[in-house]
N, C-alpha and C positions, 0 to 999 in steps of 0.2 A: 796305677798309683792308688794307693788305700787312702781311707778317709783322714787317716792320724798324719800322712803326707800330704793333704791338701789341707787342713788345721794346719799343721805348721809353717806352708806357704804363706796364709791370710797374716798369720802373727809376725813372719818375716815382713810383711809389706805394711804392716802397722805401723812397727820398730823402724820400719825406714824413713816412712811418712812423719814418725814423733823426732825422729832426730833431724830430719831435714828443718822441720820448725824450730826446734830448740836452734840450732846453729845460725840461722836467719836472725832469732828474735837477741844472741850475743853480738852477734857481727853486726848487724846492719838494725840499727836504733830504728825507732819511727821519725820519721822526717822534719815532723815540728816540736818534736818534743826538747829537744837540744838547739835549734835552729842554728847549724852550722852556716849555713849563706846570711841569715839575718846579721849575725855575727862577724861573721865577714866581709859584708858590706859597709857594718860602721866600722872595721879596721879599714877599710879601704876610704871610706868616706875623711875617717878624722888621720889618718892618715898619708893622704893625698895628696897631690899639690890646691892651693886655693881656688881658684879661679872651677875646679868639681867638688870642693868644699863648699862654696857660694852657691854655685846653682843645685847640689840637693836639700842645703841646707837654709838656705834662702840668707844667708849672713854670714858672718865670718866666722871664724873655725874658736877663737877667742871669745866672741860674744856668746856666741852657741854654749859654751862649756862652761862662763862665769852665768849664763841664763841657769842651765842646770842644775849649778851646785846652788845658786840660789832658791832654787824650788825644793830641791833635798834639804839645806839645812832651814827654812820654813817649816819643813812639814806638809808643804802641801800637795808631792807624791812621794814614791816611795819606791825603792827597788824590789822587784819580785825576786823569786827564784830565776826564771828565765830572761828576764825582763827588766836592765836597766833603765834608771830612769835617763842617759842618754840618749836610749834607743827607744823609748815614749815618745821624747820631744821629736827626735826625728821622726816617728810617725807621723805625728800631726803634721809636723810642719813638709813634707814629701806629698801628705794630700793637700793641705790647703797652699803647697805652693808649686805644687803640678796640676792640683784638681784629679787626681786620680782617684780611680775608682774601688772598694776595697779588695776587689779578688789581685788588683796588679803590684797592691802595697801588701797582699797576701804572700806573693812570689818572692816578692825583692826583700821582705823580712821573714820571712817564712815562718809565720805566725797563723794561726785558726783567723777565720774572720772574725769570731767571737772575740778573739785577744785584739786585734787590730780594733775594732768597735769600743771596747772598753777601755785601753790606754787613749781612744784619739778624744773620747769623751771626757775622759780625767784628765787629759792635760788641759781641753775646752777651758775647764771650769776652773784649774788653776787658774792660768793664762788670763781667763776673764777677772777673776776676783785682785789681779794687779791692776787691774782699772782708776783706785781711788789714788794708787800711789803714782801713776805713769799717765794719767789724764788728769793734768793741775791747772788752773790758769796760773799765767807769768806774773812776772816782778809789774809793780806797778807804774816802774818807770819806763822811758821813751824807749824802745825797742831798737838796738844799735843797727839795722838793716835801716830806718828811717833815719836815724841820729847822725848817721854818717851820709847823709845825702840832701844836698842843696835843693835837689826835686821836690821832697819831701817834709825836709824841715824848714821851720817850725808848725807848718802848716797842718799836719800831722801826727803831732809829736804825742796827743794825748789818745791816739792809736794803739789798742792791745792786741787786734788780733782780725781776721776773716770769718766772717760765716757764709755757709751756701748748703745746697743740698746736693746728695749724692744719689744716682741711683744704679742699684744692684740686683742684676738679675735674680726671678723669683721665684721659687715652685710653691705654686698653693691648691688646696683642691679647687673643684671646677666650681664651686656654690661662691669661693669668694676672687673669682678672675676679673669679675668686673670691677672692680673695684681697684684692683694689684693696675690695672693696665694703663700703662701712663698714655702721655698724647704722643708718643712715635708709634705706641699699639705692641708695647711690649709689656709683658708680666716684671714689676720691679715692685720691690722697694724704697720708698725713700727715706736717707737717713741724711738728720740734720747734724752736720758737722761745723765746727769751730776750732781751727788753727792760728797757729801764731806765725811769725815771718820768716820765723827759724823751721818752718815747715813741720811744725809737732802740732799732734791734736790736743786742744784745750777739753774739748765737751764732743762725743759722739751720741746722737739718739738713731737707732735704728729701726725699723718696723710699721714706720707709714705704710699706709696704700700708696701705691705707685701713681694714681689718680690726684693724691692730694697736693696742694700748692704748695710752696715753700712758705709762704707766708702764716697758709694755715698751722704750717706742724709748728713754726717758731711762737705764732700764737700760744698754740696749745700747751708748749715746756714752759713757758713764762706763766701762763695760767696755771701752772700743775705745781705745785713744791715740790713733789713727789720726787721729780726728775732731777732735781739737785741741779738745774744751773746756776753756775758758778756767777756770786753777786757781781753785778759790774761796780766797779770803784769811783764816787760822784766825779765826773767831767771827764772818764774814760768811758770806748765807745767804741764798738766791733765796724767796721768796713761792709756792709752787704752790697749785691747787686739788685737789679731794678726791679726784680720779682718780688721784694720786700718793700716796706713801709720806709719812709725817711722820719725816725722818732728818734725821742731820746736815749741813748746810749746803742744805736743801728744809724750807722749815715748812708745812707744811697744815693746813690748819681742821680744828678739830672733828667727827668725824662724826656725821649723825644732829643734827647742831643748826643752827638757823635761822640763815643769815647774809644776805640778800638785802635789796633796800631794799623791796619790795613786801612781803614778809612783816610788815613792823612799821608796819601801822597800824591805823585804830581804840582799839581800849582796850588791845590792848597793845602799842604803837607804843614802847614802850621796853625795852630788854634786861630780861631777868629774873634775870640771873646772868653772872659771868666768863664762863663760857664763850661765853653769846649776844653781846656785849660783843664779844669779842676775834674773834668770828669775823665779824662784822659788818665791822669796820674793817680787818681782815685783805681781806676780799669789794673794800669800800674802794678799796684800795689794789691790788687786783689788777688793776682795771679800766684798767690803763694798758696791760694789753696786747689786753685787747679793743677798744681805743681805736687802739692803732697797727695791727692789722689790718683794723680801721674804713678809716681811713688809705689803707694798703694795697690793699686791694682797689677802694677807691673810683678812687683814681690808676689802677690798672692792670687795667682790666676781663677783662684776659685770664687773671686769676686767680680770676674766676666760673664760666666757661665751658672745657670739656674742650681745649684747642687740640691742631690735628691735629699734633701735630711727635713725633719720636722720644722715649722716654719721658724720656735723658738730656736732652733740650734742653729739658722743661718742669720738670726739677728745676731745671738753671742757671736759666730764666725766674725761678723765686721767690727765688734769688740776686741774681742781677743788679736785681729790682726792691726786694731791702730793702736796697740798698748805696745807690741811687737814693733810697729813702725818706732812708735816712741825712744823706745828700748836700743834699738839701732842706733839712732840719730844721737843719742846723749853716750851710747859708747863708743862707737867709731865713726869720728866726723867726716872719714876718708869713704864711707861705705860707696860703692861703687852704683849705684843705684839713685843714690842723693845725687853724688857729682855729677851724673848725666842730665841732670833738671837744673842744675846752678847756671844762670847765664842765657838759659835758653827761652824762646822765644815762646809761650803757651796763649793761642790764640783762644778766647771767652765763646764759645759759639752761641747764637742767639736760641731762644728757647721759649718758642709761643704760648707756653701755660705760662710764665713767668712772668705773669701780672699781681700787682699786689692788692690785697684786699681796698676795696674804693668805697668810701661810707659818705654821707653828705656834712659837711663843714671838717672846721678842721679842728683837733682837740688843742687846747694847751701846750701839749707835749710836742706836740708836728711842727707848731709856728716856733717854737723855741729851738726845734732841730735845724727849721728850713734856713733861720733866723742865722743860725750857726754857720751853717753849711755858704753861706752867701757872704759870711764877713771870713770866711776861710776862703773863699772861690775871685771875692775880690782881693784881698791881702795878695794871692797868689798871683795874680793879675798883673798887679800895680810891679811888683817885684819882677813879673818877667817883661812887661815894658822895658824897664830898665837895664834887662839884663838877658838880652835875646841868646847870648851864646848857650845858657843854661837848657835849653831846650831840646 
């Protein structure tokens, strides 16, 4: 074989190597650059029957879509070329309501991590900046979950809403663990939360130390402007448990007396006095917001579990998810998640840091709450004397 036949061999195997690539790079796309399975997942998703509409999409196939278009015609995201903004939200809401991780929300939309990073952050900051209009306090009248109940009214009646704290697992670096680590000796969070009976947040503050009291962070928003709690209205008055102060426009139970529904059985399954009485149906009536964190956390698993994100981007996360609860609850009152907390029985668990700040004498403001609290505790008293079936 001459050299001008082995020249031509080399150029044959060039020519076959250049066209094998040309024919690959016609026929077979790059994989995320179209995101066919992306694509076909939210056909299958909005497409589906409900019941795998709800669980990837954490709500129904109708809220989800009037959510969307209301963020489109806002302005406040935007469709891309590859990248609806249908299939934004469902990112977010896929991680924050499986807590997945981004290489698996990689797969299921077949998107860069880069793309998954950047839609799940755009939609964060939408999502969060719905806050002022989906975190309101309520009407100022008697709240019809109290108004419709002999338990409760009038006793009551001048009742807006719950406050307590919540805490949610935490990642912080190692210089500020001591501090995140509550008294079970886990890394959290605490955020002070304010719901109404209708199970909607009024007021979320998230980003305590997991260290800190309840009593302290509600101090510190009351002393803050900054924080925008929502004025309470003269002779309305939030519901707290015993970890807080008994002052004006905060009433807390009794200390040192029985309120829980386990405690009252057997032979003495019935109050023995006002105070057990009022602290009981006070206990009652609190359980709306153990109820919407029930809720809560149930929807958005990513609020069990420490997620690796920057510490500001897991306070917005519990933003962003009670604006969403919100969102839920005032469109569809059937949601499937609600219904399962209506009726049911949410026991208070007791909680050893959950003492309130203790100072010497009492202000003004304490003897006029306590003052309260005890022409509320006897009225109720006098009235179930009279009236033992109500009990």
């Amino acid at each position: 074989m001459d050299d001008c036949d082995l020249e031509l061999d080399e150029m044959e195997l060039v020519a076959a190597a250049a066209g094998y690539y040309y024919y690959n790079s016609i026929t077979k796309q790059p994989r995320r650059s179209i995101s066919p399975a992306g694509k076909g997942f939210m056909t299958e998703v909005l497409n589906g029957c409900d019941d795998y509409s709800r669980e990837m999409l954490r709500m129904d196939k109708h809220v989800f879509l009037k959510l969307s278009e209301s963020l489109r015609q806002r302005g406040m995201l935007r469709d891309t070329s590859g990248v609806m903004i249908e299939e934004q939200l469902a990112i977010f809401l896929n991680i924050v309501g499986h807590n997945e991780r981004n290489r698996v929300i990689q797969e299921r939309f077949q998107h860069s991590g880069e793309t998954i990073s950047r839609h799940f952050n755009n939609v964060l900051k939408a999502i969060k900046s719905l806050s002022r209009e989906f975190l309101q306090q309520p009407p100022v009248s008697t709240p019809p979950e109290i108004l419709a109940s002999s338990r409760f009214y009038p006793y009551f009646k001048d009742c807006i809403g719950v406050i307590d704290g919540m805490h949610i697992p935490a990642h912080v670096p190692a210089k500020d663990q001591s501090r995140f680590r509550n008294w079970k000796g886990d890394l959290s969070q605490n955020v002070l939360a304010a719901c109404t009976f209708d199970l909607q947040f009024i007021f979320i503050y998230p980003g305590w130390e997991g260290s800190a009291a309840d009593s302290r962070v509600l101090r510190a928003v009351l002393d803050d402007p900054d924080q925008n709690f929502p004025p309470i209205p003269e002779g309305k008055y939030y519901l707290v448990d015993s970890g807080y102060l008994n002052m004006e426009g905060f009433i807390a139970p009794y200390h040192g007396i029985r309120s829980q529904l386990h405690e009252y059985v057997g032979a003495n399954q019935l109050p023995r006095n006002a105070k057990e009485l009022f602290n009981h149906r006070h206990s009652s009536l609190r359980k709306a917001i153990r109820r919407s964190f029930d809720v809560l956390k149930t929807r958005f698993p990513i609020l069990k579990l420490a997620p690796q994100y920057a510490f500001h981007t897991q306070r917005d996360i519990v933003i962003a998810a009670c604006v969403i609860h919100n969102l839920i609850r005032h469109e569809e009152r059937n949601d499937w998640l609600f219904a399962s907390v209506e009726g049911g029985i949410t026991e208070e668990l007791p909680d050893p840091d959950d003492q309130p700040d203790m100072h010497m004498g009492m202000p003004i403001q304490e003897q006029l709450a306590s003052a309260f609290r005890d022409s509320v505790a006897e009225s109720m008293w006098n009235d179930f004397l009279n009236k033992w079936d109500e009990w």
